[in-house]
Each structure stands twice: as C-alpha cells, then as structure tokens.
C-alpha positions, 0 to 999 in steps of 0.5 A: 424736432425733439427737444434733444436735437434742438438743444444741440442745434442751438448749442452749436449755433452758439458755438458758431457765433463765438468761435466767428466773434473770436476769429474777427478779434484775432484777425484785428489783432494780427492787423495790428501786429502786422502793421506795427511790426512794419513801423518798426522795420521802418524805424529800424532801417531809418536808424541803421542808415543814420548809425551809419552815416555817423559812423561814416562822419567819425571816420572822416578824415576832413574832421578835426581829430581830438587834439590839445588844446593850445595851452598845453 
C-alpha cells in the first residue's frame, strides 16, 4: 500500500476504536439512567399511596376533629 492509503486506513481504524469507546460509554450511561429513572417511579408511586392514605386518614371520620380543649 502507498503511504497515502495507509494513512487513511489507520485514520479510520482510530476513528473506529473511538467512535466503539464512546458508544460503550453512552450505553452505560443510558443503563444508568434507565435504572434510576425506575427508582424513582418506584419511590414516586410508594409516595402517591402513602399521601394518599394520609389524605384517606385526614377524612376519617372515626378521628377526633380539632376541638376546644376543656378549659375554654
């Protein structure tokens, strides 16, 4: 091969191992993400179903309604 062609072979074999390199690092980080954005749905929901058992508990009937306290 002439020096030429050479150059542009190892060129792009350089650009090749780069452009695998980065797409391994993108990859773990989308993992990543993927797997954190799923904690915290699951902490999002475990939150909505205890607001809203709090909220259920505040409508309760069965629970003392803010009264006077005896002295007044």
């Amino acid at each position: 091969m002439n020096d030429s062609v050479e150059k542009r072979l190892t060129f792009l074999e350089e650009r090749l191992a780069f452009s695998e390199r980065l797409n391994e690092t993108l990859n773990e980080v989308v993992c990543d993400l993927q797997n954190r954005l799923t904690r915290m749905e699951y902490r999002g929901a475990t939150l909505a179903r205890e607001l809203e058992r709090l909220q259920n508990m505040n409508r309760d009937e069965t629970l003392p309604r803010e009264e006077k306290p005896p002295h007044y």
